[in-house]
N, C-alpha and C positions, 0 to 999 in steps of 0.2 A: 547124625551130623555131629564132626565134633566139633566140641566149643574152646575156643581159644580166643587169643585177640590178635587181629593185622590190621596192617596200617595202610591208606590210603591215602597222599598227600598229604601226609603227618594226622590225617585223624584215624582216631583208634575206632575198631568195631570189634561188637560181641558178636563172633561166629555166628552163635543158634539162635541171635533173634535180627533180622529182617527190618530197616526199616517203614518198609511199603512191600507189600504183596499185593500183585497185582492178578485177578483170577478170569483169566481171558484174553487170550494173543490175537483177540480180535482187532477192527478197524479202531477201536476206542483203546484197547489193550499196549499197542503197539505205540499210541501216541504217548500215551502216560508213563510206559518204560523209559522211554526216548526223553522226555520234558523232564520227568522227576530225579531219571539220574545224572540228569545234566548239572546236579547240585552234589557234588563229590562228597556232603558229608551226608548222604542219604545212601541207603544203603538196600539197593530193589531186586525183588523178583518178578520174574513174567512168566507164570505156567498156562502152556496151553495143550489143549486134548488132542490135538492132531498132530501134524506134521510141520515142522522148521522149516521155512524157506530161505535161509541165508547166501548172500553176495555169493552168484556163481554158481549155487544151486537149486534155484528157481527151477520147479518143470516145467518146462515148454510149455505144456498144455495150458496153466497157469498166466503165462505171459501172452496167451493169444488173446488179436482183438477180438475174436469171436470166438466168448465164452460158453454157448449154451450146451455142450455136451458136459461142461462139468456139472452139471445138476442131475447127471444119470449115475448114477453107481453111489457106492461108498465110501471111494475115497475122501473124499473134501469137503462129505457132508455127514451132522449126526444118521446113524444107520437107525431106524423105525419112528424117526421122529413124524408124529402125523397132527391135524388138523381139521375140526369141524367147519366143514367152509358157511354152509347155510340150509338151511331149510325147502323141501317141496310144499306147495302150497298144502298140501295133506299131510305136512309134518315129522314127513321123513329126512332125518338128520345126514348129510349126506358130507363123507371127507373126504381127504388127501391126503397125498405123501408134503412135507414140510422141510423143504432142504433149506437147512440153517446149517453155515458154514462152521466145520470144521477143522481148521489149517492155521497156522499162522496168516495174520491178515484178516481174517476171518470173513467176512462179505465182499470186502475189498480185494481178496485174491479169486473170488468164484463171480461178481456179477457183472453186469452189464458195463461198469465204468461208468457209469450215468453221473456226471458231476453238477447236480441241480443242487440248489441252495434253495427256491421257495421263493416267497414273499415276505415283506416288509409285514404283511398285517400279520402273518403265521406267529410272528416273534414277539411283536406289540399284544398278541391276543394271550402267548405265554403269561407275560407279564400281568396283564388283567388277571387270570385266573391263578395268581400266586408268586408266580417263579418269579419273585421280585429280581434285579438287575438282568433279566434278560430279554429284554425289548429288542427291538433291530437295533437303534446305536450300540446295544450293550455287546451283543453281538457280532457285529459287523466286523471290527480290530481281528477274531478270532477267527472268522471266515478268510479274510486278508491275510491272515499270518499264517494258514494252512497253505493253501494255494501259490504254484508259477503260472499263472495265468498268463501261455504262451501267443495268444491274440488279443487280447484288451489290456489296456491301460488305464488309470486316473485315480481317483479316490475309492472306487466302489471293489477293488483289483488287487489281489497281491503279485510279486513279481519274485519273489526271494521262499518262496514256504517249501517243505518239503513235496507234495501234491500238484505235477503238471496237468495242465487244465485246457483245454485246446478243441477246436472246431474244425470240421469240414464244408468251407466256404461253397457256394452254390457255385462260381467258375472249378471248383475241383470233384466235385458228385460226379458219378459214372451217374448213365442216363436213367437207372432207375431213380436214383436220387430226384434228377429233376421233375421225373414225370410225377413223383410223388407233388414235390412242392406246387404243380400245379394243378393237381387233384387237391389239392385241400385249400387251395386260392379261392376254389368255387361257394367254402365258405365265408368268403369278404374279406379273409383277415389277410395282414400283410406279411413278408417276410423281418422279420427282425435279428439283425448278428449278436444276438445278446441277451441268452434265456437267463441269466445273471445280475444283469443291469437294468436290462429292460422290462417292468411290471406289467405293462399290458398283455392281453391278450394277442396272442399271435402267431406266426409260424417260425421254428428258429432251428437251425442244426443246433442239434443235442451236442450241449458240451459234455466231455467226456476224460475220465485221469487216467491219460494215455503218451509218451514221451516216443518218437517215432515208430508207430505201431506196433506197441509192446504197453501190457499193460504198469502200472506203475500201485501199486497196494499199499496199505499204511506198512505194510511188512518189509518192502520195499525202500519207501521215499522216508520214514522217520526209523527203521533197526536199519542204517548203513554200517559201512564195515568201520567205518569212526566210531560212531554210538556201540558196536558191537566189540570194541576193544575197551568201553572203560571197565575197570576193576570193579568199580561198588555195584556193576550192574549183572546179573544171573539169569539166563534167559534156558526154561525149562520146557522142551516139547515132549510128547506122548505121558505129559501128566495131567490125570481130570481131580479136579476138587470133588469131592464125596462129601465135606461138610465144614461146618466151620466149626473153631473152637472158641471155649466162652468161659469166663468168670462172672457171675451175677448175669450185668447187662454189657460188659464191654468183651466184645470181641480180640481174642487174643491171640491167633492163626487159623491157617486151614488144615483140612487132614488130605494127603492125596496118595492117589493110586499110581501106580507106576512102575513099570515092568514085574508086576504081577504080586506087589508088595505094598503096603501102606505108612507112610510118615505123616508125622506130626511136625509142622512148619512154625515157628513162631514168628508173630507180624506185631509190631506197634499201630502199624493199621494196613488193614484189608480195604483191598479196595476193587468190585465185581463190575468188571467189563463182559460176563458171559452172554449178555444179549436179553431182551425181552420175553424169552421162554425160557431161562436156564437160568438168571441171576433171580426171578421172583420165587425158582423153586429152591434155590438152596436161602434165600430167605426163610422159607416158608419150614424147609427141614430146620431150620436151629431155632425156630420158634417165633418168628417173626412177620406175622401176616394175621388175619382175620384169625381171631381168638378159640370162636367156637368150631371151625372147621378145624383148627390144627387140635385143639381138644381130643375131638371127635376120630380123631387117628393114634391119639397117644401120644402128639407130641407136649413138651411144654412147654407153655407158653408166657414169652418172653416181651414183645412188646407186640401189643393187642393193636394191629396196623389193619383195618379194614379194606384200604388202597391194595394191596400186596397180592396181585393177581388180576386186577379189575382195571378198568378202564384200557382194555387190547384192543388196539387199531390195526388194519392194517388197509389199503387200498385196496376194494374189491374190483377184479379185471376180467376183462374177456378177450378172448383170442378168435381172429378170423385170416382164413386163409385164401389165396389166389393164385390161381394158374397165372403164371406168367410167360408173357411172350419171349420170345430167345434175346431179342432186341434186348432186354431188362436183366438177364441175368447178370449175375455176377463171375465172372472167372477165380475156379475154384482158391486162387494163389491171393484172391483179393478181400482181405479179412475182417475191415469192418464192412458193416451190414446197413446200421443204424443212420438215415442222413437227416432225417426229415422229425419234429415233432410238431404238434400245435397245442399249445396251450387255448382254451374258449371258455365261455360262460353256455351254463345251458339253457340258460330260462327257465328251467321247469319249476313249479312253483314251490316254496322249501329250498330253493337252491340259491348259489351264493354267484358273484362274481369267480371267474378263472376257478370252477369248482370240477372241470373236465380236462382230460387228457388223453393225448393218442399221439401213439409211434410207430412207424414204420420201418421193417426191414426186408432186405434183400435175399432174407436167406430164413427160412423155417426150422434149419437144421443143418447137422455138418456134412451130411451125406445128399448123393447126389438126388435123392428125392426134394434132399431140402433145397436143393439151389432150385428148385424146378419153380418153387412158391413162394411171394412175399408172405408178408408175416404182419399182421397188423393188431396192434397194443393199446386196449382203449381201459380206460382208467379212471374211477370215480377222485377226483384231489382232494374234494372236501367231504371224505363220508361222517352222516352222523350216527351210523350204526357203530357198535361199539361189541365188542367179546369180553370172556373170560378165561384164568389158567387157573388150574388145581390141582394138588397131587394126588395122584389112585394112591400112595402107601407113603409110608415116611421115607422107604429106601429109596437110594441113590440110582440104584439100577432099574428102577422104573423110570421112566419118560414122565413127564408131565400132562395133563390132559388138556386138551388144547382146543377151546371153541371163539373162533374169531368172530363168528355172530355178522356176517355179512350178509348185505339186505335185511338187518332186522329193522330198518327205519326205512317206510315206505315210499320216503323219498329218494333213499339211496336208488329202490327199485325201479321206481320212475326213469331217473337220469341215465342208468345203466342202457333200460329199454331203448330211450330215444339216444343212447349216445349210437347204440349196435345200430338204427334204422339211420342216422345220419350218416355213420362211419360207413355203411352198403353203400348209400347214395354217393358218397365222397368218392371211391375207390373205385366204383362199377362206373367206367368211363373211359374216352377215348385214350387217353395221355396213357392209362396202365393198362386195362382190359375191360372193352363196351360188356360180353356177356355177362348177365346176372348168376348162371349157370356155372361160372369157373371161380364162385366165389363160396364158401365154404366154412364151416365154424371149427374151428381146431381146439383141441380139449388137450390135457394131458390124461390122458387114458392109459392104463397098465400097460395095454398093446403100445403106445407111442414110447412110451416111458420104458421100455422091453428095446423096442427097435431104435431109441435114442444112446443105445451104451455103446462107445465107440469098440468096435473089432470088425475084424474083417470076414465074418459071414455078416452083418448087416451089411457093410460095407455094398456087398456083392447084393444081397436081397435089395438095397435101396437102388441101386442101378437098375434092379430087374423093374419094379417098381414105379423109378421115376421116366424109365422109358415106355411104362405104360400110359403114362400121363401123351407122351406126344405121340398120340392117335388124332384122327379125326375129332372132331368136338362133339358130335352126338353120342362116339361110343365112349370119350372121357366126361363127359354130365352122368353120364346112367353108373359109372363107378365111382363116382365122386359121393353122388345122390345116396346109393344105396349103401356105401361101405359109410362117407361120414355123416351121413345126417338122417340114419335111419329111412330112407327112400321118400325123404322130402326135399323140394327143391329151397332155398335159403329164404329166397325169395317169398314160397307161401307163409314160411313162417313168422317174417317181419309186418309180413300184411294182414294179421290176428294177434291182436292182444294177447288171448289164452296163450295161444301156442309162444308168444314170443317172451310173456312171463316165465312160462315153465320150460322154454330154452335159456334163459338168463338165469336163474336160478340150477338148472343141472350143471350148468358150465362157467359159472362165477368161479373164481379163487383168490387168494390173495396175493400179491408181486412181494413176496420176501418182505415186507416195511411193518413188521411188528413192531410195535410201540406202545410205550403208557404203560405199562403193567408193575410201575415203581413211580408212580408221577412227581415233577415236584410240584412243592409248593408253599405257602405258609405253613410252619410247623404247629398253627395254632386249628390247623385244616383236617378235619380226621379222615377227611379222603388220601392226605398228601401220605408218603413213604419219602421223602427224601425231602432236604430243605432247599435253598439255590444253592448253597453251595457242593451238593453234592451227598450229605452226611445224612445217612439213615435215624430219622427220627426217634428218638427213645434208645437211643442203643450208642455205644460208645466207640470211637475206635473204626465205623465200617461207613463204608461212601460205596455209590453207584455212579459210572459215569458211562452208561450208553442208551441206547434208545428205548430202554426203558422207563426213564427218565422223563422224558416228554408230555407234557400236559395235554399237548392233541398234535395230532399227526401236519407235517410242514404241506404245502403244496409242491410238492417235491417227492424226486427217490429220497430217501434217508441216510445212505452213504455220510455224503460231503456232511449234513447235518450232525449226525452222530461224532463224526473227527472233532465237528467246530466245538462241540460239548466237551469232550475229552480236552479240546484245547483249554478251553474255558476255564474247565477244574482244575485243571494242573495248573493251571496260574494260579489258583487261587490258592491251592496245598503249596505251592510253593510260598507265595506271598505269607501265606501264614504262619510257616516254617520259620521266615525269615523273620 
């Protein structure tokens, strides 16, 4: 890089040092670019490991409402990143594949669009445990000023933010829609326009950051082609950080790879948007995490952060599937899926109000086998099981090792169990489909995971496939039985404990919502790794601002949460700037 000086609205900069470095073109990445260089004497970069999506050259695939084919392959997502989901009762460790977005945008170009914010207590509870100014008021301004909340109005609502936010009202649901919302009535609860505003328990169309069925990603609604003209601002794609650089204790840049070469970047401050599994490892590589483990590899160790890998949340989920009638399909042209969710309490004892969650879709997949089947998404909101991340080696080029530790708390187990036996009863019913027989547990299996990458020999296999589903019904139960549930019918195995522990437990994972693994909190907290405002404790110069961060997981996707933190911080580097 050379060094010189240019001028930007009459202020001067030094070429080769960076005011802000920003390390992750993620959901959190994209807003901090966007917010920080909105101050013309700052001077930012944004590298990210994937792919640019800039005004005009969005790939399609990218822009659909129905996202679930990008979580097959490598493009969009780290290639071998994997995860210990949980435990056989005999103690067999049992994982996954862990698609964490790789792309500009980063979560917010690959998932669902789920635009849930949580609860009031989720923020308030931050607070108790540290993160002092971050209660729901503290909060709230920055949830509002992300947000165009294209159906609600009033105090609780932004109307102006980069992030459109919008519903599919019950008069506009194609009929699968409805039959859903009246299959999950028979739980008692009511329908509510307003999984946002409204904190009860209930059934509500999923809002979603969606601007006329097209998706909208932080890459999107905060890097526009306004933001992406100002001069102080450098936006770096197919670069990965490999590590940081350091004088004493204050962080002074990063070093990155990039087309098949290595630089040294200098940063006044670094600031790690990588996510919950990649910002605690390049912590941990420059010295900063649990003392004696980084020891114990040779690294040295710089500020002795016990927090620095611990406390990983993620929502532990199960997936069940259903033959559906033709009546309920979806026409393949008709792209979102999602109409229906319900927010409940479980009772089970250990368990909390609005501690359960379940969604429904129209479509299992993009292929014609998936349109054949709904799709149903049930969700622990308040787990109290908690994981861990560590690194196998000091090098960059190892992955981090990654145990989410789901159902390690026997009440997570519990809830799980009775949610799969409520959510059978909910679903196996007139409105969708009476047979218990056409109802079925769906896993991400290497095989599904194989036949979910989009080309045109699956293409053709799932046609073969999904036209084997509309047979007769006795001869579609006996290959339903035998191919997914091991030649049991669903039904015997929700009506045995044994058996439906040890199908909850093979078939748990987590829905993407890593969290915690840089918590904040009081800097006086030897659990904490960040303070509120963002700045990595003991160490000079370096802040975290994504969902790593979090002291315990929202009752919510994580998305929209992770933005409102990015919002948050940037106010705050700003303000302190100023």
């Amino acid at each position: 890089m050379s060094i010189g000086v240019r001028g930007i609205g009459g202020v001067a900069f030094d070429d080769g040092v960076f005011d802000d470095v920003i390390v992750g073109g993620g959901s959190a990445g994209c807003v901090l670019a966007a917010r920080l260089s909105a101050d013309p004497a700052r001077r930012v970069l944004l590298l990210e490991a994937g792919i640019d999506t800039p005004p005009g050259a969005v790939p399609e695939a990218l822009l659909d409402s129905y996202p679930m084919a990008l979580f097959h392959g490598d493009r969009y997502v780290w290639p071998g990143l994997s995860a210990a989901t949980t435990r056989t009762a005999g103690g067999r460790v049992l994982s996954r594949a862990y698609e964490q977005a790789r792309v500009m945008g980063g979560g917010s170009s690959i998932n669902v669009q789920a635009a849930n914010r949580g609860l009031p207590r989720d923020y308030d509870e931050w607070a108790v445990l540290g993160a002092h100014g971050w209660g729901w008021a503290d909060v709230l301004p920055y949830f509002r000023r992300l947000e165009c909340d294209l159906d609600c109005d009033g105090p609780l609502h932004g109307r102006d933010g980069p992030i459109p936010i919008r519903r599919i009202g019950t008069e506009a649901m194609p009929p699968f829609g409805r039959a859903v919302a009246t299959a999950f009535a028979a739980e008692g609860l009511t329908l509510r326009p307003d999984q946002n505003g409204d904190f009860e328990d209930g059934l509500f169309p999923p809002a979603f950051s969606n601007r006329d069925d097209r998706r909208v990603s932080t890459a999107t609604g905060y890097l526009d082609a306004h933001v992406r003209a100002r001069r102080n601002l450098e936006i770096r794609a197919g670069a990965r950080v490999i590590g940081l650089c350091r004088a004493g204790a204050a962080i002074t840049g990063v070093v990155v790879a990039h087309d098949g070469a290595q630089q040294t970047i200098r940063a006044r401050r670094t600031l790690l948007t990588a996510g919950a599994l990649q910002t605690p490892a390049l912590l941990m590589r420059a010295g900063i995490g649990p003392g004696a483990a980084l020891a114990a590899l040779g690294i040295e160790v710089v500020a002795d952060r016990g927090g620095v890998g611990r406390n990983l949340h993620d929502h532990p989920a199960l997936t069940l599937c259903q033959y559906l009638p033709r009546s309920l399909r979806l026409p393949a042209d008709y792209r979102r899926a999602s109409f229906v969710a319900m927010r409940y309490s479980s009772g089970v004892a250990g368990g909390s109000t609005s501690d359960m969650y379940a969604t429904a879709s129209a479509r299992a997949g993009w292929h014609a086998l998936g349109r054949r089947l709904g799709l149903y998404f049930l969700w622990c909101n308040r787990p109290h099981s908690s994981g861990r991340l560590r690194l196998r080696s000091p090098s960059p080029d190892d992955l981090p090792d990654v145990d989410l530790g789901l159902l390690n708390d026997p009440v997570d187990l519990a809830r799980m169990m009775d949610g799969a036996r409520r959510l059978a009863r909910l679903v196996v019913c007139e409105a969708l489909n009476p047979d218990p027989d056409d109802l079925f547990p769906a896993g991400f299996t290497p095989a599904i995971r194989r036949l979910s990458a989009v080309s045109r020999r699956n293409a053709a296999l799932t046609a073969v496939l999904g036209a084997m589903l509309d047979v007769p019904a006795g001869l579609r139960h006996r290959v339903l039985r035998q191919v997914m549930n091991g030649g049991r019918s669903l039904a015997s195995v929700l009506a045995d404990d044994a058996q439906l522990e040890a199908f909850v437990r093979a078939n748990v994972f987590g829905v993407w919502h890593a969290s915690g693994t840089c918590r904040m909190g009081d800097p006086r907290d030897p659990h904490a790794v960040v303070d509120p405002t963002g700045r990595v404790i003991g160490v000079e110069n370096l802040y975290v601002a994504d969902a790593s961060v979090m002291p315990r997981l929202p009752t919510a996707n994580t998305n929209i949460p992770v933005i409102m933190i990015a919002e948050k911080i940037a106010d705050g580097l700003l303000r302190d700037h100023g």
